[in-house]
C-alpha positions in Angstrom: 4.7 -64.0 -24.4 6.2 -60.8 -25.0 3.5 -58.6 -24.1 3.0 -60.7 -20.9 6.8 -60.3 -19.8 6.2 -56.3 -20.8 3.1 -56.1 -18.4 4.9 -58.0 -15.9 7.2 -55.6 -16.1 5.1 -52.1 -16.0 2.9 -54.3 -13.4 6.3 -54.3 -11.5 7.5 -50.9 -11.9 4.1 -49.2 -10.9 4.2 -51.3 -7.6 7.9 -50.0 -6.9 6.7 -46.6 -7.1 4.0 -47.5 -5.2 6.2 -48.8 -2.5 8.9 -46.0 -2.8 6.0 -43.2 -2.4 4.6 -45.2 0.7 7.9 -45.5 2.1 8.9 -41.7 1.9 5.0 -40.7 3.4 6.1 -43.2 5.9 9.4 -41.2 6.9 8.0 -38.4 6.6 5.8 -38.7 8.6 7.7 -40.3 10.9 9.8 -37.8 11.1 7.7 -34.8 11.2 6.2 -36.9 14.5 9.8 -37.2 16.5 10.9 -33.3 15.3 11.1 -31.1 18.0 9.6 -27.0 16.9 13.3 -26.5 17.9 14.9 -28.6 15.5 12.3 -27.7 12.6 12.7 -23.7 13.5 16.3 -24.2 12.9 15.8 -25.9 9.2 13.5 -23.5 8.6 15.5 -20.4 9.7 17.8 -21.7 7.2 15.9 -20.7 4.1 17.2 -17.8 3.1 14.5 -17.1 0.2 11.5 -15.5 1.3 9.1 -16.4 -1.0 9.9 -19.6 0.1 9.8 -19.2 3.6 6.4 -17.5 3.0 4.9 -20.6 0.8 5.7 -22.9 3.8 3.1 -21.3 5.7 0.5 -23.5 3.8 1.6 -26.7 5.0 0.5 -27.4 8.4 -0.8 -24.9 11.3 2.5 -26.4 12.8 4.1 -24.8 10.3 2.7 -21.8 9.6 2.6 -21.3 14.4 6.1 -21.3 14.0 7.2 -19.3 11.0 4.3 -16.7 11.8 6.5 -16.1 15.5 8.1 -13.0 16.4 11.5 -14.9 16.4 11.2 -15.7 12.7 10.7 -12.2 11.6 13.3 -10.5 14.4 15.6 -13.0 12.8 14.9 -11.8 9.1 14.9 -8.2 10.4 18.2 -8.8 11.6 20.0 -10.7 8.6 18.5 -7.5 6.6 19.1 -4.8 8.4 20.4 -2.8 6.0 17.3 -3.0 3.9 14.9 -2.5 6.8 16.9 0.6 8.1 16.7 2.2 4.4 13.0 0.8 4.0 12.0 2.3 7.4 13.9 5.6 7.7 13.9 8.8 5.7 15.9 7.5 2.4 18.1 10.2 -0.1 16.1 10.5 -3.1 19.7 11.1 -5.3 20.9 7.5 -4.1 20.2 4.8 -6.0 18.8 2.2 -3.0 17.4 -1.3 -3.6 14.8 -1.8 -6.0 12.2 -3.4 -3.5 8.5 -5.3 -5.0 5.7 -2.9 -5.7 2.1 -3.3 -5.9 -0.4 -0.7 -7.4 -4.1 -0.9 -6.3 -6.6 1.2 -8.4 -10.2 2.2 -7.1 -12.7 3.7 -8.3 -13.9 7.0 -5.6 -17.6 5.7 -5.8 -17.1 2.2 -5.4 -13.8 1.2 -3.8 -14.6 -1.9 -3.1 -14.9 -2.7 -6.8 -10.7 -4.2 -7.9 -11.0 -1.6 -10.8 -6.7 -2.9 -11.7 -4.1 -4.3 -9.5 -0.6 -3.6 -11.0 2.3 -6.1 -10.0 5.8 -4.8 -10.8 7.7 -8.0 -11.9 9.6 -8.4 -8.0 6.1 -8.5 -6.7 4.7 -11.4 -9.2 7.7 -13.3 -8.3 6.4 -12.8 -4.7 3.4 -13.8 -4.8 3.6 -16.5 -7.3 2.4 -15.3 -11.0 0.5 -17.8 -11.9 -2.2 -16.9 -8.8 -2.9 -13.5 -9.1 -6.0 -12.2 -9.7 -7.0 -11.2 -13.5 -8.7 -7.9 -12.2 -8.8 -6.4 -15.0 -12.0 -8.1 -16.3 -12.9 -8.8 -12.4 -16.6 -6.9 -12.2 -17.2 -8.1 -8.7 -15.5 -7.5 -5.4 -15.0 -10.9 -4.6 -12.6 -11.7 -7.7 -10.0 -9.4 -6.0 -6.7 -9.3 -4.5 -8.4 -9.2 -1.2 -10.3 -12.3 -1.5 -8.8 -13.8 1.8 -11.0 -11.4 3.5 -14.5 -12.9 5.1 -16.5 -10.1 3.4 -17.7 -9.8 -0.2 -16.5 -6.6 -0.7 -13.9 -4.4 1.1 -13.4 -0.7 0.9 -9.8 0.3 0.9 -9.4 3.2 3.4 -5.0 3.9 3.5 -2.2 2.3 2.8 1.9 1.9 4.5 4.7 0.0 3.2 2.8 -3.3 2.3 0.0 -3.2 5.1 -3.4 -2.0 4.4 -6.2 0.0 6.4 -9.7 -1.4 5.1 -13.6 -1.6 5.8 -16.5 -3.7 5.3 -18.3 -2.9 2.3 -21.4 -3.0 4.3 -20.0 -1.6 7.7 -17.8 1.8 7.2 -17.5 1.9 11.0 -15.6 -1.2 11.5 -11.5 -1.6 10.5 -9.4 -4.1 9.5 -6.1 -4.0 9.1 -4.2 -6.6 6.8 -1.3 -8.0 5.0 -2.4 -9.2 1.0 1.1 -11.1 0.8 1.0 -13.2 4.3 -3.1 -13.2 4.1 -2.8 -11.9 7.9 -5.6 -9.5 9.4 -6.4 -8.4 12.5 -10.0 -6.5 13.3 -9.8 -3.6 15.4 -12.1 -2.5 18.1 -15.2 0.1 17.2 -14.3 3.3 17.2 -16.0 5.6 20.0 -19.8 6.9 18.8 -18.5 9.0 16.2 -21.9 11.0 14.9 -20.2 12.2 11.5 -18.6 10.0 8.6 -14.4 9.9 8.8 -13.7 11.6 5.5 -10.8 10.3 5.4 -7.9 7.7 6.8 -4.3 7.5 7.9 -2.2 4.3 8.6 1.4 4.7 9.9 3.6 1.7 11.8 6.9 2.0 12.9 9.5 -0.5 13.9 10.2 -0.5 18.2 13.9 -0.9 17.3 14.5 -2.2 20.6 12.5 -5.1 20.7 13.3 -6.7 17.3 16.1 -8.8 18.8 13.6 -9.6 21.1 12.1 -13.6 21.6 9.5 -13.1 23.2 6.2 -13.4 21.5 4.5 -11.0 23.9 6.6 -8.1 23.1 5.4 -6.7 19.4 8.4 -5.4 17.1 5.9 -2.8 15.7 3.7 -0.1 16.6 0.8 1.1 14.8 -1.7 3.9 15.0 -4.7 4.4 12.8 -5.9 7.3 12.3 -9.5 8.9 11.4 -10.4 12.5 10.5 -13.6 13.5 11.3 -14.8 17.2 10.4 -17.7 19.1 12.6 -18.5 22.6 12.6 -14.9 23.4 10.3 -12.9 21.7 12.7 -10.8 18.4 12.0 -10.9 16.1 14.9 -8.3 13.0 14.8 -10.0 10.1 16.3 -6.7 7.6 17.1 -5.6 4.0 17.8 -2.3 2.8 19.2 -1.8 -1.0 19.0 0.3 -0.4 22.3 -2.7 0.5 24.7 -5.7 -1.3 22.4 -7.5 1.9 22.4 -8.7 5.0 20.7 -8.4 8.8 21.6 -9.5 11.7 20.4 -8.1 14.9 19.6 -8.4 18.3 17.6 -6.4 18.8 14.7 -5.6 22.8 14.8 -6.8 25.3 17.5 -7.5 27.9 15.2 -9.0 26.1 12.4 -9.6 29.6 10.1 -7.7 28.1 7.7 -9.1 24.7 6.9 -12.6 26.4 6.3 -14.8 24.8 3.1 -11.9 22.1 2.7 -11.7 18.4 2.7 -8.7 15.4 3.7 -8.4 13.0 1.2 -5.7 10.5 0.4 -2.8 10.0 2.5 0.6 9.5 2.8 3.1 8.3 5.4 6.6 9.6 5.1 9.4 9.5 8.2 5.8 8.4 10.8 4.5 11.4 9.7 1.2 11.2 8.3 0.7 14.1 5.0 -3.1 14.5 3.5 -4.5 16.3 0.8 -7.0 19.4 1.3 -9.1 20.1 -1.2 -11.6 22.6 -1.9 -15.2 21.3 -3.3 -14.1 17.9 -3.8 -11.7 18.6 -6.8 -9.6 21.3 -6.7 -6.2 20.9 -4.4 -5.4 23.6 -1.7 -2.9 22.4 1.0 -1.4 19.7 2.3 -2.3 18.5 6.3 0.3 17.1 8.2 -0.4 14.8 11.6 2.4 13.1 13.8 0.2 10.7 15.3 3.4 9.3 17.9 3.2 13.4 19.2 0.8 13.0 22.1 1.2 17.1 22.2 -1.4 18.9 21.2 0.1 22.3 21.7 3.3 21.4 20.3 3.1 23.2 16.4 4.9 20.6 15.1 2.5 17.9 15.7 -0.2 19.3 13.0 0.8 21.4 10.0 -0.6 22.6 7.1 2.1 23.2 4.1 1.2 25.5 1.2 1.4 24.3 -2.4 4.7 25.0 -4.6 5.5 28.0 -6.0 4.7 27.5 -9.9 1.8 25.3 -8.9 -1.4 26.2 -11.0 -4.7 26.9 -9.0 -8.4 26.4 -10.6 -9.1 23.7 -13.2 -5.4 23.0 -13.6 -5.3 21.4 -10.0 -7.8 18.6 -10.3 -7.0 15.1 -10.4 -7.1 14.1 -13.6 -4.1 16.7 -14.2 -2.2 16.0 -10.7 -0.6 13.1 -9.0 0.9 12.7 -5.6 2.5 9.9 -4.1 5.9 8.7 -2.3 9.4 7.7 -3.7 11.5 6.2 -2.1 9.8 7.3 0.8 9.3 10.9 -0.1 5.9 13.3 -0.9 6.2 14.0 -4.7 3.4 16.3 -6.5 2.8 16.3 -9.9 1.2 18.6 -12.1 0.1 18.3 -16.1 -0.2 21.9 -17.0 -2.1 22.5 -20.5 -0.9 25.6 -23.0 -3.1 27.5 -24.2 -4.0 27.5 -28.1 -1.6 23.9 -28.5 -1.9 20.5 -28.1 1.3 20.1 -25.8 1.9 20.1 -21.9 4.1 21.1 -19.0 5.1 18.5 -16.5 6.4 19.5 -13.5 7.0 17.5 -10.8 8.3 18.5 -7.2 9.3 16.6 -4.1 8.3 17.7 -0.4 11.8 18.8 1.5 12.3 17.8 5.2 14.6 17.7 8.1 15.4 14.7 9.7 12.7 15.7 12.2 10.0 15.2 9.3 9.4 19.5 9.6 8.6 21.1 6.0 11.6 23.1 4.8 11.2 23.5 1.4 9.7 22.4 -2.2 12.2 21.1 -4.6 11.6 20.6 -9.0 12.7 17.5 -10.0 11.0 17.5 -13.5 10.2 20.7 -15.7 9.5 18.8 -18.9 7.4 19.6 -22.4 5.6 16.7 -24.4 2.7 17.1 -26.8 -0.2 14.7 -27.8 -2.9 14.5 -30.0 -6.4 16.2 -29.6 -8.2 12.8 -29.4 -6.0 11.7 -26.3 -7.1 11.7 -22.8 -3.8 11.7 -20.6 -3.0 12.1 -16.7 -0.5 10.9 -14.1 -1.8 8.6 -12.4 0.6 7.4 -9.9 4.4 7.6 -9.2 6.9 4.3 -8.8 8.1 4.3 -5.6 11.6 2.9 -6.1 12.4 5.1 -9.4 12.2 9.2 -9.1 12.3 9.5 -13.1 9.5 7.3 -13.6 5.7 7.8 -13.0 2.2 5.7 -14.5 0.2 7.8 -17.3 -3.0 6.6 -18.5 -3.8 7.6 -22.2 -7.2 6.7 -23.4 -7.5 3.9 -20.7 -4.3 2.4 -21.4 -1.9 2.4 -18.7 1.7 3.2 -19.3 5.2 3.2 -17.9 6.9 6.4 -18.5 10.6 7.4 -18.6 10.5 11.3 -17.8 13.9 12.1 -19.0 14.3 9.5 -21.6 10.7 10.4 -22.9 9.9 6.5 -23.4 6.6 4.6 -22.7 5.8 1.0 -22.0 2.5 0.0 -22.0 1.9 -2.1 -18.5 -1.9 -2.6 -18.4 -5.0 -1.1 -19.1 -8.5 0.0 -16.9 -11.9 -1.9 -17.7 -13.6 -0.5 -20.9 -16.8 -0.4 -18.8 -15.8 2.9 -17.7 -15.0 4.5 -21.2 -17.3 7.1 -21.7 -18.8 7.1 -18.3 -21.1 10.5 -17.6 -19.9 11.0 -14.3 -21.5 14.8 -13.6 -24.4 16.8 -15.5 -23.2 20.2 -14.2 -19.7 20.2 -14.5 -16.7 18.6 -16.7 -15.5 15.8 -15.2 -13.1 12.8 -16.2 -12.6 9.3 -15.2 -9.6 10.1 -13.8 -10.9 12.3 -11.1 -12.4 9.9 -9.1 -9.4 7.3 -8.7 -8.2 5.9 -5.5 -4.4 5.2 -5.6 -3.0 2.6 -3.0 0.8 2.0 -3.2 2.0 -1.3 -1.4 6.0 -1.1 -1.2 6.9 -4.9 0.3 10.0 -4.7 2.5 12.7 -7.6 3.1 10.3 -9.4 5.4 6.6 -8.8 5.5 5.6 -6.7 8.5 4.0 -9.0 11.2 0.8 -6.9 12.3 0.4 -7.1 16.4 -2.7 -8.4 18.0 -4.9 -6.0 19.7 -4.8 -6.1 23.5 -7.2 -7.1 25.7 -8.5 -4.5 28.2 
């Protein structure tokens, strides 16, 4: 009789849930089917944690149509404004401004479609929710990859600004996407005019039309973006450009008198103050110059629209200048250059690392040293800088032997954050000359601001 009346009793209790979970799908739904987008926009303008915010997107299109409007963002532009106008403009690099999420993508030169690591900073994990990223790490494929939203198998990272991202098909290097791998938002661009040669290389820069982010209405973008691609024929550098404003591309020379680009090559990019900075390089490896591009100067004989900036004084030519002894990258918004410089007949190094001065104009005054440092290592070691931290000026990522580390310039301290794929330990990558694994990785920086950037549709012409 006892066990009965117990049954009876867990019988009872499972129907009450039953009951109470019916009844709240009931008013629920109820009362998602009486809301007006008014009412709910208000609610959800109300969460003040992004993350948050973001997840909602993955309820209902309802949903995610009315937190993916203009509105929603102007509105979070506007509660941090602050943040935005630090994020955006041309930041102090001896201020100490908000530490904002970071994510580093590594590629391998050859086969950038391939997620060789994908480095979260802790702000970032949080962002994205831990528990889903990708374990790229022992990922072999492109389709196990922070990308995977994508509707190709394989992607080919082409530049990189703020937390947007300029990419390609694996399988079709004249098409362009670009796309945001927090909000899962991509837009395709149109072809590109007949271009006969390959675009060696890539530029990506968007910038906020100030005077529309209080703007409501959805046909009036907050942002503006050009893409840019730099095509090289007979020694000259020809910028072949898209503006989101006008849906189309133009085409430009870089320099009039090209004399001095001769036998060089853009690679990797770098957007600092909407000015667009690449690295020259003479037969693949060693670095020369650095090539500047405003892409928002429609003036092609103004001298400040393309530039060409020497190297530092102190900076060592030849062998000394290939990748796998420097790094470049942005902090906090700024060019820095890194060089690992080996002394002779000893086991130690010289790091110096400098940071590209400019006026608020984004025109090349001066090279400053920020770091003039002496460490040593042991002969069986492989170490290089691999990247900079965007947020932190006395912090940069060092690989040693494959392991990836955090490292404190000043404080001389190392934390070990990750480490690159054994597949690619002791990789013959050349028969004729010395090469390293290091000198064929692809760096991509994504610095997430207070509220995702919204990327504009293309117009229609």
């Amino acid at each position: 009789m006892v066990r009965r009346s117990e049954r009876i009793r867990k019988k009872s209790k499972i129907d009450d849930d039953d009951i109470e979970e019916k009844y709240s799908e009931t008013a629920a739904s109820k009362f998602m089917s009486i809301v007006t987008d008014d009412l709910l926009l208000e609610i959800l303008l109300r969460l003040y944690h992004l993350p948050t915010l973001i997840q909602c997107k993955t309820v209902c299109k309802r949903w995610f149509s009315l937190i993916t409007t203009r509105f929603v963002c102007t509105f979070f532009h506007h509660k941090n404004k602050k943040l935005s106008d630090n994020h955006f403009g041309p930041v102090n690099s001896a201020s100490s401004p908000v530490s904002l999420p970071y994510t580093i993508l590594f590629r391998y030169y050859y086969n950038r479609n391939e997620p060789l690591y994908e480095l979260f900073s802790k702000k970032s994990k949080a962002l994205h929710g831990g528990h889903e990223l990708p374990s790229s790490s022992s990922s072999t494929t492109g389709n196990i990859t922070y990308l995977n939203f994508l509707p190709w198998n394989g992607v080919t990272i082409q530049a990189s600004f703020e937390d947007l991202l300029l990419v390609s098909p694996a399988t079709a290097w004249k098409e362009y996407c670009i796309c945001n791998p927090l909000t899962r938002q991509w837009i395709m661009l149109p072809r590109p005019p007949l271009i006969r040669l390959f675009a060696s290389s890539h530029g990506l820069v968007c910038e906020p039309n100030r005077g529309k982010l209080g703007c409501t209405d959805n046909n009036i973008a907050p942002y503006t973006y050009k893409v840019v691609l730099m095509v090289k024929e007979q020694e000259r550098f020809h910028a072949v450009v898209f503006c989101s404003k006008s849906g189309k591309w133009s085409t430009s020379t870089l320099f009039s008198n090209p004399s001095h680009l001769v036998g060089g090559s853009l690679h990797e990019s770098f957007v600092s103050n909407r000015i667009i900075y690449w690295i020259l390089k003479r037969d693949l490896y060693e670095i020369r110059d650095i090539v500047t591009l405003d892409p928002f100067n429609s003036d092609i004989t103004d001298p400040k629209r393309s530039r060409v900036i020497h190297l530092p004084v102190g900076f060592v030519g030849g062998r000394q200048s290939y990748r796998d002894r420097v790094s470049y990258g942005l902090v906090q918004g700024r060019l820095r250059l890194s060089q690992l410089i080996k002394v002779v007949g000893d086991n130690s190094f010289v790091l110096k690392v400098w940071e590209l001065n400019c006026d608020k104009d984004g025109v090349f005054t001066s090279w400053l040293l920020m770091h003039n440092v002496s460490f040593k290592r042991p002969k069986t070691d492989k170490i290089a800088v691999i990247a900079f931290h965007p947020n932190d000026g006395d912090v940069v990522f060092m690989v040693r032997n494959h392991n990836i580390y955090k490292y404190e310039i000043e404080e001389d301290k190392y934390e070990k954050v990750g480490r690159f794929p054994d597949r690619f330990l002791g990789r013959k990558f050349s028969s004729t000359r010395k090469q390293t694994f290091t000198d064929h990785l692809k760096v991509f920086t994504l610095v997430h601001p207070a509220l995702p950037i919204l990327i504009p549709s293309v117009p229609t012409t």
